[in-house]
C-alpha positions as CSV (number, residue, x, y, z in Angstrom):
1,X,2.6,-3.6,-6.2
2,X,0.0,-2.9,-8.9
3,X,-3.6,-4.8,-9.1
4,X,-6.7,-4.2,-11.0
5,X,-10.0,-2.8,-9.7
6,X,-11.2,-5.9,-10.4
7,X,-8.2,-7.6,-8.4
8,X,-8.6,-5.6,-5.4
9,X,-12.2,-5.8,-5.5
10,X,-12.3,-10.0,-5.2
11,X,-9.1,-10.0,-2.3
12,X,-11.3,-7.7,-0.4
13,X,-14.1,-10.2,-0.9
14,X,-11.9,-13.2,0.2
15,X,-10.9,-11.4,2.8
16,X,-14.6,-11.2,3.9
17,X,-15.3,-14.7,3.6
18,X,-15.1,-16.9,6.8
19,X,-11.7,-17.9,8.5
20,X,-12.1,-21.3,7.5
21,X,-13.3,-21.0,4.0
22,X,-9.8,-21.8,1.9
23,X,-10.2,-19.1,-0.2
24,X,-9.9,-16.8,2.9
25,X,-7.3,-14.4,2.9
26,X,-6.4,-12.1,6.5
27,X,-7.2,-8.3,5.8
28,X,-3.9,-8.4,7.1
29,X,-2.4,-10.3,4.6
30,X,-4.6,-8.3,1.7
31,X,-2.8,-5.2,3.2
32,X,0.3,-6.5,3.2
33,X,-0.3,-7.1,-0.6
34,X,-1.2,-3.5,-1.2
35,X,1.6,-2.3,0.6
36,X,4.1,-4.9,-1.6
37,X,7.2,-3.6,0.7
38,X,7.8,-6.4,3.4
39,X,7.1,-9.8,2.3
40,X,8.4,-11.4,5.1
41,X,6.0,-9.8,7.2
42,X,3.3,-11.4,4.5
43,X,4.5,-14.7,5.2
44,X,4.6,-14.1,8.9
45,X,1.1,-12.9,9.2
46,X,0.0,-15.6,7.1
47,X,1.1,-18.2,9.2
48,X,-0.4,-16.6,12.4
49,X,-3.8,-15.5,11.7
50,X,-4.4,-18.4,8.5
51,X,-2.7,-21.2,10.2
52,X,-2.2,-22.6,6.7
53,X,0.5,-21.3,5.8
54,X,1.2,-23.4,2.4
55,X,-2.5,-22.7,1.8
56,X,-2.0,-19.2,1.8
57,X,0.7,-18.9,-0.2
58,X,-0.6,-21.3,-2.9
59,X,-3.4,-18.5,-3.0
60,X,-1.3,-15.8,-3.2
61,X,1.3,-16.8,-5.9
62,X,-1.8,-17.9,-8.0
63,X,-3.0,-14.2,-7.6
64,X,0.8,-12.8,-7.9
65,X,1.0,-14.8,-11.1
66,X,-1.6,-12.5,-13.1
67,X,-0.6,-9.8,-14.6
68,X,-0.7,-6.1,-13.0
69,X,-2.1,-3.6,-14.8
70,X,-3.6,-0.4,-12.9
71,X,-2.7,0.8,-9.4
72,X,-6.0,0.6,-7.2
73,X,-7.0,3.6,-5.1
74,X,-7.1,2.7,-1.5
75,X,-9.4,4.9,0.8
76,X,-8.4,5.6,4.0
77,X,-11.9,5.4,5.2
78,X,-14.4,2.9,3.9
79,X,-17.5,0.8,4.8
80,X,-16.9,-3.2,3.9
81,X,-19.4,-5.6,2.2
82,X,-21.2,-5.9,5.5
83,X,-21.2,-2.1,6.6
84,X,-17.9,-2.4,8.9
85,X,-16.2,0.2,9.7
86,X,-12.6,-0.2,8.0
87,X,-9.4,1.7,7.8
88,X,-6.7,1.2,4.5
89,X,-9.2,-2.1,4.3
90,X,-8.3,-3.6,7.6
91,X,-11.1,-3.3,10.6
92,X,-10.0,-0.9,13.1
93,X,-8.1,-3.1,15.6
94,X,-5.6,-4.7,12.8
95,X,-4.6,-1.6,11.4
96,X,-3.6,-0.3,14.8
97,X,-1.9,-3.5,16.1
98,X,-0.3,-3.7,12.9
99,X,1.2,0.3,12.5
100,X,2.5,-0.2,16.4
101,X,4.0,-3.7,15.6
102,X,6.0,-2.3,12.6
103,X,7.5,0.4,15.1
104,X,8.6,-2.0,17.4
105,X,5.3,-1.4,20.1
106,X,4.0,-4.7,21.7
107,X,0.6,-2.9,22.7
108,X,-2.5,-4.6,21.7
109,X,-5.9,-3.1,21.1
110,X,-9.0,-4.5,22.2
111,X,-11.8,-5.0,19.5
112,X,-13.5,-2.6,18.2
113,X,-17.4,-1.9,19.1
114,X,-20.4,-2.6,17.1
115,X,-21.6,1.1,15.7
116,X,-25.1,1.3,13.8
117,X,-24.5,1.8,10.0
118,X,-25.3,5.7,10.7
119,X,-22.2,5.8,12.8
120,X,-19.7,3.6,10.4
121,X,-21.3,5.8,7.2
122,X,-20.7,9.0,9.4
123,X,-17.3,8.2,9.9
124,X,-16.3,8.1,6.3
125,X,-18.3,11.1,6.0
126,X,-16.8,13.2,8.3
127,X,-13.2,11.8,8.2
128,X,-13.7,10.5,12.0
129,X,-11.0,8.2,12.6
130,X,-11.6,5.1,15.3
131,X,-8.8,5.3,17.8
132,X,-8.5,3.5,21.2
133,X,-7.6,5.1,24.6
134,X,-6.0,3.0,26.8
135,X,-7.1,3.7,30.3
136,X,-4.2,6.0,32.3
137,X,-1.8,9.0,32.4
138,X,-0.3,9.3,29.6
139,X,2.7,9.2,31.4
140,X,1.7,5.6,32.7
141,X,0.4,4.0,29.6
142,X,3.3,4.4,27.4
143,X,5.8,3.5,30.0
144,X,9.2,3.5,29.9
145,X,9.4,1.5,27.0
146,X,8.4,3.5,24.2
147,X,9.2,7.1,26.2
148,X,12.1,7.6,23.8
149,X,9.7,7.2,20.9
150,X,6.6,9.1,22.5
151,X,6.0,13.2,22.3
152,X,4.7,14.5,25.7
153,X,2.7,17.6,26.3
154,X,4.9,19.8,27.7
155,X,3.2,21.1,30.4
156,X,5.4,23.7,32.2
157,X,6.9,25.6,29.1
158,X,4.0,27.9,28.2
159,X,2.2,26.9,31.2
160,X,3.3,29.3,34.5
161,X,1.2,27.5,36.7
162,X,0.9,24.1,35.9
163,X,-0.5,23.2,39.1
164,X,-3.6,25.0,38.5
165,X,-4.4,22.8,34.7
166,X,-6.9,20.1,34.7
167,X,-5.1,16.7,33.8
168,X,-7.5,14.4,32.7
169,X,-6.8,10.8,32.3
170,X,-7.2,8.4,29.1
171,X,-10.6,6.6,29.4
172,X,-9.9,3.1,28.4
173,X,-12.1,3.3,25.5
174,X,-12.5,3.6,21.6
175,X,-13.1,7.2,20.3
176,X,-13.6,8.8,17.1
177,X,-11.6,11.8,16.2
178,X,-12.0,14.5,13.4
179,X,-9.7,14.8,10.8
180,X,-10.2,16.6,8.7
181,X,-7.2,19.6,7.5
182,X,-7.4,22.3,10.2
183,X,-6.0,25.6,8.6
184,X,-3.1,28.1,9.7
185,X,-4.0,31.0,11.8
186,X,-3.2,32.9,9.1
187,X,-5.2,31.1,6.5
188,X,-7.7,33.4,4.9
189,X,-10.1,30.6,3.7
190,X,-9.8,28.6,6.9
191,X,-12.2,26.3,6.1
192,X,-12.1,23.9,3.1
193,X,-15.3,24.2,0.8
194,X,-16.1,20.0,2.1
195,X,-15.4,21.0,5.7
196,X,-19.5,19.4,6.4
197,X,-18.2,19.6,10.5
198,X,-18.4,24.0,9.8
199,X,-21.7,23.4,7.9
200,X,-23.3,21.7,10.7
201,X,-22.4,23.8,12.9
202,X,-23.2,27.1,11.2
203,X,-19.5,28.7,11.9
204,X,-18.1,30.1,8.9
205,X,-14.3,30.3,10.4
206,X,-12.4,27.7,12.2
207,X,-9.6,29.9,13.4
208,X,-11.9,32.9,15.0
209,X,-14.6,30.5,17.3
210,X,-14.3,30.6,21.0
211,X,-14.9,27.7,23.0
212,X,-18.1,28.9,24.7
213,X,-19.8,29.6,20.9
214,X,-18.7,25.4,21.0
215,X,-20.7,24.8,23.8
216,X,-23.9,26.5,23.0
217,X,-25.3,23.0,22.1
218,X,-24.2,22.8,18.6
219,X,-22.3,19.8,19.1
220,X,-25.6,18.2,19.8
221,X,-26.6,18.4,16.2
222,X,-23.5,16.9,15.1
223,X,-24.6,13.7,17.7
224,X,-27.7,13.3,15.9
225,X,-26.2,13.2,12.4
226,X,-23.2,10.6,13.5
227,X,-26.0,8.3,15.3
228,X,-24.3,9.1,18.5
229,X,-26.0,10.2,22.4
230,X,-25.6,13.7,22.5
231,X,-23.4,13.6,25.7
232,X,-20.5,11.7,23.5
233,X,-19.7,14.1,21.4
234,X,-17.6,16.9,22.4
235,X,-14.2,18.8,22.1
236,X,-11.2,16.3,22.7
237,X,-8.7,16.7,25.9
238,X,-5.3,17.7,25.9
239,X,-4.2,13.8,26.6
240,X,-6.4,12.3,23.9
241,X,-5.0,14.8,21.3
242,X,-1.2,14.0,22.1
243,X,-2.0,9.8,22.3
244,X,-4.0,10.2,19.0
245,X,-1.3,12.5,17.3
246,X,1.3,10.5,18.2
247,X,-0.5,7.2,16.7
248,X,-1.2,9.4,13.3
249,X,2.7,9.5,13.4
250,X,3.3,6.2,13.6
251,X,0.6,4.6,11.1
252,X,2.1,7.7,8.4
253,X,5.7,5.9,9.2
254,X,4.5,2.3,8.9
255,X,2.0,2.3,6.5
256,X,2.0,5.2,4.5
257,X,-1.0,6.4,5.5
258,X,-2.2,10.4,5.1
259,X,-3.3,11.1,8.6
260,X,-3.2,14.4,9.8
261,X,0.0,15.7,11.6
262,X,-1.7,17.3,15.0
263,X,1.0,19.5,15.6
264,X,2.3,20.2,12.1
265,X,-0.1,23.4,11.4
266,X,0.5,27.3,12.7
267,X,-2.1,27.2,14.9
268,X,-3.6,26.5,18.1
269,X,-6.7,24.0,18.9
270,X,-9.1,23.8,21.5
271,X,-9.4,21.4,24.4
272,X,-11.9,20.5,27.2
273,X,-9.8,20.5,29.9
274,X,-9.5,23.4,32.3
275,X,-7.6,26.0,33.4
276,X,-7.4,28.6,36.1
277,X,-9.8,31.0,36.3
278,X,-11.9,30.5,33.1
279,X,-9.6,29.6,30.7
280,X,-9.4,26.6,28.2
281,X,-6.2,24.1,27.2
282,X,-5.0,24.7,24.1
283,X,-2.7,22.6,22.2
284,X,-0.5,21.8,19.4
285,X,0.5,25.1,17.5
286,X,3.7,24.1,15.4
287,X,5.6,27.1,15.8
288,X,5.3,26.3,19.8
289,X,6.3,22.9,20.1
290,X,3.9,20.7,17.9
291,X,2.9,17.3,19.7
292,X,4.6,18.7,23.0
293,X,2.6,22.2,22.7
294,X,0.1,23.1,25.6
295,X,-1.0,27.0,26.5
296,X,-4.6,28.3,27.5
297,X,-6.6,30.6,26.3
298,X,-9.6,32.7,27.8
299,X,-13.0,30.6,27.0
300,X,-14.6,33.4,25.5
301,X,-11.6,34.7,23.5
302,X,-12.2,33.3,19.9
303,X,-9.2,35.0,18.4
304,X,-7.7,34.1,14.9
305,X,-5.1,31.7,15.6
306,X,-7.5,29.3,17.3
307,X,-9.1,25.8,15.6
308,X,-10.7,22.7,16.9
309,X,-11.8,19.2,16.3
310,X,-14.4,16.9,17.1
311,X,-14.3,13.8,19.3
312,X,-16.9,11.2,20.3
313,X,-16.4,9.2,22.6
314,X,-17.9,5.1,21.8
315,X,-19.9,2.8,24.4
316,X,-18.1,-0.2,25.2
């Protein structure tokens, strides 16, 4: 489907405007536009979150009635009329509920916090995306249901001693997660010249930084600049970075989104959790496994095929 600027700019506008305003359109339904794919799903949506349908679809054949001339650029990232944080346009909670409806997932995400303007602006910044934890194993909050659908970390096939690694549960809460392109081990550059995460932190490599020089209280300057309490921000666990990877898999499937593939690059990241005897999780190198891909490394051993990412954890 092709719109205008001009067009795109006035349906996000209607779909700011109050629920009961008839000229109100469901970001859901302005998506659904965009995508121009499913147009049962259009109607569908319409009917549940307008409850006018006829209304609605008055609106939109008047709007489908003009003519198309200029396919609008859609960020994946961007700050609505009112400084909300939104992704592809839709706040934070839609776009999830709707990329795990259009796989078949019946899991429904809470709403999303208030963050001060320094946070939401951060966010399209720095590429953080807004992604919510249920509270759990990983194991237990996927369930049987969607286990045919779902990655796991393979725990035991890099692992000798998988007794001895620190599982750490979901935390039942909305995060923000880097993500920004992490490069291959063997990647020369390693960082992109925008990477502003490197800047901050003064590190001129991605895949040679140990997880101690992470911990030196660097991470503390990236908390001030995201408007966050400096105890939020840190290195992402082993569990968060499966749950989110396999959620970037499904929103790419569903809604064509661009988000990063966590275990599509040659190369290892690093976690928080622990392992025995001062080493760190790592996880996700694609020649290893990918989503399922879990080994440790020694703390202090920066060596070249090691990356990272930011997460911050949000206040209820």
């Amino acid at each position: 489907m092709i719109v205008t600027h001009r067009q795109f700019r006035d349906l996000l506008e209607r779909a700011d405007l109050p629920a009961d305003d008839p000229n109100h359109l469901s970001r859901e339904v302005v998506q659904a536009l965009f995508f121009g794919k499913n147009w049962p799903l259009v109607r569908r949506l319409a009917a549940r979150l307008n409850g006018s349908p006829d209304e609605t679809h008055q609106a939109l054949e008047v709007f489908l009635a003009d003519p198309f001339t200029a396919v609008p650029t859609i960020p994946l990232l961007s700050l609505s009329a009112k400084g909300e944080l939104l992704i592809r346009g839709l706040n934070p909670r839609t776009f999830w509920n709707y990329a795990l409806e259009a796989n078949g997932w019946e899991m429904c995400f809470p709403e999303f916090p208030t963050i001060t303007s320094a946070t939401a602006r951060a966010c399209v910044d720095f590429g953080l995306i807004p992604v919510f934890c249920p509270a759990g194993e990983l194991e237990q909050v996927v369930g049987s249901g969607h286990g045919d659908k779902y990655i796991f970390p393979a725990w035991g096939e890099n692992l000798k001693h998988p007794s001895e690694i620190e599982r750490r549960p979901l935390l039942g809460c909305w995060i923000l997660i880097e993500t920004r392109p992490k490069p291959n081990w063997n990647d020369l550059v390693s960082y992109g010249p925008d990477d502003k995460v490197a800047k901050l932190l003064d590190l001129q490599r991605c895949s040679n930084t140990d997880w101690s020089t992470l911990h030196d209280g660097r991470l503390t300057e990236l908390a001030e600049v995201w408007g966050l309490p400096s105890d939020t921000v840190r290195l992402p666990t082993v569990e968060e970075m499966n749950w989110c990877g396999n959620l970037f898999v499904l929103a790419n499937r569903a809604l064509g989104t661009n988000l990063p593939n966590l275990g599509s690059i040659k190369n290892w990241e690093w976690c928080e959790n622990n392992s025995d005897r001062g080493f760190r999780l790592v996880f996700g190198n694609s020649e290893e496994g990918g989503l399922s891909a879990v080994h440790k490394v020694w703390s202090d051993g920066g060596v070249g095929h090691l990356a990272f990412r930011i997460l911050a954890v949000l206040p209820a």
